[in-house]
N, C-alpha and C positions, 0 to 999 in steps of 0.2 A: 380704535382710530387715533386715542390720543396717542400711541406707542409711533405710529405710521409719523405721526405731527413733531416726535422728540426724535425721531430719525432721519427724516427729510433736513430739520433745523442743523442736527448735527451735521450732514454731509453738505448744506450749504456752508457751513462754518468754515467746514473743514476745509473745502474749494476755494473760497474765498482769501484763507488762510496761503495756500498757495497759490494761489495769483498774485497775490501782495507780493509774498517770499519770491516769486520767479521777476515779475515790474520792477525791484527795487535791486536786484543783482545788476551790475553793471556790464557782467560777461555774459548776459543771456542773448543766443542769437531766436532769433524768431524764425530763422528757416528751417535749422535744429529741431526747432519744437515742433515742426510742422509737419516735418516727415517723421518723426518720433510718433506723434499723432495718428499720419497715417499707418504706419508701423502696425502699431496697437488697432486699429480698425480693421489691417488688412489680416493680422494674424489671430484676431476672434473671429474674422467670420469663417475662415480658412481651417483652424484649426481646433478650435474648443469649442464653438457651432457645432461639426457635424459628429461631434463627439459627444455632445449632449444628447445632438439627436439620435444620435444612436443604440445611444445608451436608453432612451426611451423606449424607441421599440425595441429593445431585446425586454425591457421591464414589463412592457404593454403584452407580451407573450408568455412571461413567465410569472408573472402576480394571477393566480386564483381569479376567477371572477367575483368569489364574495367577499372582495376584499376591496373591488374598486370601486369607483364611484358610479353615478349615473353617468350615461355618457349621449349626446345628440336628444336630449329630450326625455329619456327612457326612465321610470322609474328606479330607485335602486332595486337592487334582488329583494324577492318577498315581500315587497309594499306594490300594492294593487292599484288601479290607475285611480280608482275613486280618491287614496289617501296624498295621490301627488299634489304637493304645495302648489307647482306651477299650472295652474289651470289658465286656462286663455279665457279673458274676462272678466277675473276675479277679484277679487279685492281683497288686496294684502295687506291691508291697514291695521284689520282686526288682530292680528297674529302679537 
């Protein structure tokens, strides 16, 4: 969690870093940025979206099942329902 806390801090630096840098140019137009913005919005979900997603399911077919994880509830391979951590009403404090 602390790793998550030195990464988040860094990319707010770093954002912050340029917004300052883009506010303080004098040639910056704001409509520019705007459709630059949507640019970037429209060509991840268009482009690199169904690419990823795709790329999943072809992985989701070709990774072994003893390799993946549980999946919708399901114990992994070879661990019997008794030893599932996620039991409904249990208390996972002990752990």
């Amino acid at each position: 969690m602390k790793a998550r806390a030195v990464l988040v801090t860094a990319g707010l630096l770093i954002m912050a870093y340029a917004a300052v840098g883009a506010l303080a140019d004098p040639d910056l137009k704001p409509g520019g940025v705007l459709i630059f913005l949507a640019g970037v919005l429209v060509g991840h979900d268009a482009i690199v979206m169904p690419i990823v997603l795709a790329a999943g399911a072809v992985l989701i077919r070709i990774v072994p099942q003893r390799h993946k994880r549980a999946q919708r509830g399901r114990p992994p391979a070879g661990r019997k329902n008794s030893e599932s951590p996620a039991k409904p009403g249990a208390d996972h404090t002990d752990r």
